[in-house]
C-alpha positions, 0 to 999 in steps of 0.5 A, a space after each residue: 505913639 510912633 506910627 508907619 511911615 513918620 519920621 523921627 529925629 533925634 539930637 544928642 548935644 550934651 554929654 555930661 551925665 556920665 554913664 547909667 545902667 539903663 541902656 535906655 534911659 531917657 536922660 539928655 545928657 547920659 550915655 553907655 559909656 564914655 572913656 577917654 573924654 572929658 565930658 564935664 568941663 564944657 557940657 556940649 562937648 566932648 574933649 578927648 585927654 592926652 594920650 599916656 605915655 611911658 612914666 619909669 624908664 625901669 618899671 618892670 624892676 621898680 614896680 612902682 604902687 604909691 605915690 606921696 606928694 613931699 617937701 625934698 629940699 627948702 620950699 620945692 616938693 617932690 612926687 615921690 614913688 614906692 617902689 622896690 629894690 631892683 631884683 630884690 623885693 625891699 623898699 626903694 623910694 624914688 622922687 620926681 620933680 613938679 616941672 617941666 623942661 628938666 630932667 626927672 620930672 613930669 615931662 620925661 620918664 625919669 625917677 631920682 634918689 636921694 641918699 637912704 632911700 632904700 629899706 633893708 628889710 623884706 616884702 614891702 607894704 604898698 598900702 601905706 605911704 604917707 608924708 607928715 609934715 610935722 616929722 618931716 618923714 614919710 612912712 609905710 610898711 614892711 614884714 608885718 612887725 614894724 613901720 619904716 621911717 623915710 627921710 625925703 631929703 635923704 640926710 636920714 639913714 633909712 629907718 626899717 623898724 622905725 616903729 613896732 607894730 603887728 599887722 598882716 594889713 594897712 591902710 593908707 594914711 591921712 593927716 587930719 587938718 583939725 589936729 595936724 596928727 597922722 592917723 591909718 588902720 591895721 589889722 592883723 589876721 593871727 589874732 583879730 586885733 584891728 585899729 588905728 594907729 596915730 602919730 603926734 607930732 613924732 609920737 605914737 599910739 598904736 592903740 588909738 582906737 579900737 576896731 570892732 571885733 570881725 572887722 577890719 579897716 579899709 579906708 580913712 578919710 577926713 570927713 569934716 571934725 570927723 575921722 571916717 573909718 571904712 571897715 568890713 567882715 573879716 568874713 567878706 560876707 555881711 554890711 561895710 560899715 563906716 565909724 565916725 570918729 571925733 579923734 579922742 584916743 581917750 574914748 573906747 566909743 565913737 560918735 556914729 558906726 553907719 550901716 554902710 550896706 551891702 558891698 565890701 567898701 574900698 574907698 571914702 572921699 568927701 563930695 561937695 559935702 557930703 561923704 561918699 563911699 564905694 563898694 563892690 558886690 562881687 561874692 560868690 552868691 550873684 550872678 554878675 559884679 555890682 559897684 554900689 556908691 552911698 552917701 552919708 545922709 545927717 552922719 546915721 544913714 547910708 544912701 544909695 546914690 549910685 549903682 553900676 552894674 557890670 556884666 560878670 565876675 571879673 569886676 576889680 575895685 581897688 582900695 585907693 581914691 582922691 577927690 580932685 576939683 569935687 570928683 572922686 577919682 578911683 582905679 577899676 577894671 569892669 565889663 560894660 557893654 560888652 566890653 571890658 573898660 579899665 583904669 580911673 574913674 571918677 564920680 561927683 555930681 552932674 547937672 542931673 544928680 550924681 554921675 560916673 565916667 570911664 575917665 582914662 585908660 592905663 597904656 592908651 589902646 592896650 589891654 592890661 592885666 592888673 591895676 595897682 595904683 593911681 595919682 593925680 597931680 595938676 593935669 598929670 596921671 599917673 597908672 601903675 599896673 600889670 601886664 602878663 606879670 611885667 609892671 608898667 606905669 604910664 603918665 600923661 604925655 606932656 607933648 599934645 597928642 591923642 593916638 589913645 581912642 576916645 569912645 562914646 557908646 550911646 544908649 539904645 534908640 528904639 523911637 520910642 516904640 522898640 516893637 516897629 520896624 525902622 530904616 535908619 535914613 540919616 546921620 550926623 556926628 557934629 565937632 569942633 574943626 577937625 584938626 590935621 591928624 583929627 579922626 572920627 570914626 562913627 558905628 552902630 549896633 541894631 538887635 541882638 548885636 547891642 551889648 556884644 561889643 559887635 560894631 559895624 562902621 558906618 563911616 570914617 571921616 579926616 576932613 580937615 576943618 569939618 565941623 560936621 560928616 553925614 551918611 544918608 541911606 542909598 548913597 555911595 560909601 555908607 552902610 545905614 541898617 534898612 530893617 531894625 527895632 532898636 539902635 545903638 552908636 558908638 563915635 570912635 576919637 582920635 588925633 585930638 577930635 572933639 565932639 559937639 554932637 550926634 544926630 540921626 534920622 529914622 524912618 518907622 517901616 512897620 507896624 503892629 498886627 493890632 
């Protein structure tokens, strides 16, 4: 029991536990919030990632939602974009090379064409598109009655009514790797129906698999001999749930339809084994937004893993994920810590169990309206989004550089006893050697200022080849709080600063009445 007059010394040199709901947990490793920092390639450190830059040079009138990695010409695959035609709301597929130092590729702002690359038809679908090896054709959707047909090479007329289905919704598609078959879900509003869509090799099923009546499919995934299907009510009211399919069209039944739980599921990934789902609480009935991640237990039960809960309503969870090195990413924007925190996110297990991070930013330091979409490719990101209705998309900038801001937000300190007064006597923020245009900027919050987003900084430090910068109580330059009960940190990075570590020293100042 903390006593008047003791002193207590905190140190804080692992990071990667990712982000808790308990502003005062007592785990090591686990913070507030942590954006814009790789956390879990070296645990004692954090490492700031690049800072974004623009990724279309047109992307206002492109919009540009999915993205498909595809084989263009001989062995050499493309990335290739969904976009739309310019001014005119039809399909338009543009690609990029996996290269660096050429023109159009992962080092520039710059999308191709083949031939035949646009659609004739209206009002694209953004959800679906897929490459089929087999076919050698990626596929989406368009008006509601049919699915378009791509050739990536470009030596194929684009084909709009490739194939007839109706459908007021897509998911995206996967090509399973224990049959080589494509499969994605539909649902159409006008009259209920909803299933899965298969494609052989060039031959299609429409009826592959029926979707239980007042529920439509969101998600597929491979989950081992399985096929994954994350389905919710029509209603948005009631349990997601998730139907293990063996891929037999010619079966009405599936193995298992798990009880996914509360949350209307929006995405599926396999996790070092395991199949992994989230869902997003955000009805009219609660009082702020929760992010509910499960895990699927001997293929009958559901089990929650994970909660985030976010500060309101305004939470956003879109329906698109990828498992990249046993993390899955996915696209979110949510109120934490006062503060509203959007783009990818990712998910996976830690050194202390399962543990998300607030991986990157859309556009750097600027706010965005919406986010569409996300991809992945080596160390490239990929953000397509919305800012007061003008598209965007950024990647990851190919040149080093870091002027986007790397934030960790602590959890609250309150030396173990939150009802003592203390006097914050010390505090240090440890890094590798700064570097030329390295920045650390270090604040705190006390009292009723934690969870307002009100920072008061305590010091800036640009000292080249520092390792460390201390702030001691009294001395020139500082502004450590005198009189407080709990305590908060928030290490601001810039200019490529990496940190090691965070230690601070308080004194306890009062005591109880009894």
């Amino acid at each position: 029991m903390a006593q008047q007059g003791q002193i207590i010394e905190t140190i804080i040199n692992r990071f990667d536990g990712g982000i808790v709901n308990d502003p005062r947990d007592r785990t090591e490793n686990t913070c507030r919030v942590v954006t814009n920092f790789d956390v879990l390639t070296n645990p004692h450190k954090m490492t700031p990632y690049r800072s974004s830059e623009s990724g279309d040079s047109a992307p206002s009138t492109s919009q540009k939602k999915n993205f498909a990695i595809a084989l263009r010409t001989g062995t050499t695959y493309s990335l290739y974009a969904l976009g739309r035609q310019s001014a005119i709301d039809r399909v338009e597929i543009l690609h990029k090379s996996i290269t660096i130092g050429g023109t159009s590729d992962l080092g520039d702002n710059g999308w191709d064409n083949t031939s035949n690359n646009q659609g004739g038809q209206n009002t694209p679908n953004y959800d679906l598109f897929v490459y089929y090896k087999l076919t050698g054709y990626i596929y989406g959707g368009h008006t509601g009655t049919h699915i378009w047909r791509y050739d990536p090479i470009g030596s194929t007329a684009f084909a709009d009514t490739h194939q007839a289905l109706t459908y007021t919704e897509l998911t995206q598609g996967v090509v399973h790797s224990q049959d080589d078959i494509l499969y994605f879900g539909y649902y159409n509003s006008a009259n209920g129906s909803a299933g899965i869509v298969s494609n052989n090799n060039g031959s299609w099923n429409t009826s592959a698999l029926s979707i239980p009546k007042g529920y439509k499919p969101v998600f597929v995934a491979e989950y081992g001999v399985y096929l994954a299907v994350g389905i919710v009510p029509v209603t948005g009211f009631g349990n997601s749930r998730v139907l293990l399919w063996d891929r037999d069209s010619g079966l009405t039944t599936v193995t298992a339809n798990v009880d996914w739980g509360t949350g209307e599921l929006r995405f599926l990934g396999v996790l070092d084994g395991y199949l992994v789902g989230g869902s997003i609480v955000n009805s009219n009935a609660n009082f702020n937004d929760k992010v509910i991640f499960r895990a699927l237990v001997g293929d009958t039960r559901a089990e929650k893993i994970l909660e985030l809960q976010t500060e309101d309503t305004s939470t956003t969870l879109a329906k698109h994920a990828q498992v990249v090195d046993d993390r899955l990413f996915f696209l979110m924007s949510a109120n934490l810590n006062g503060a509203t925190r959007q783009g990818t996110w990712s998910i996976g297990k830690t050194s202390s169990g399962f543990g998300i991070v607030h991986e990157r930013t859309p556009n750097n330091d600027t706010a965005v309206t919406n986010l569409n979409n996300f991809f992945i490719i080596g160390d490239y990101t990929f953000i397509s989004y919305i800012t007061s209705g003008v598209y965007g998309l950024s990647k990851t900038d190919n040149v080093e550089g870091y002027v986007s801001t790397s934030i960790y937000e602590s959890k609250i300190f309150d030396a173990g006893d939150a009802s003592l007064q203390k006097s914050l006597d010390g505090v240090t923020v440890m890094s590798e050697y700064l570097p030329d245009d390295g920045q650390i900027v270090l604040k705190y919050a006390i009292d009723d200022n934690i969870n307002t987003n009100t920072w008061t900084t305590i010091f800036t430090n640009t000292t080249n080849d520092s390792i460390s910068y201390s702030a001691v109580l009294n001395s020139d330059g500082t502004n450590l709080p005198k009189q407080y009960k709990e305590i908060q940190f928030r290490i601001e990075s810039t200019g490529g600063a990496e940190i090691t570590g965070l230690s601070f020293k308080e004194t306890i100042t009062g005591k109880r009445l009894y």
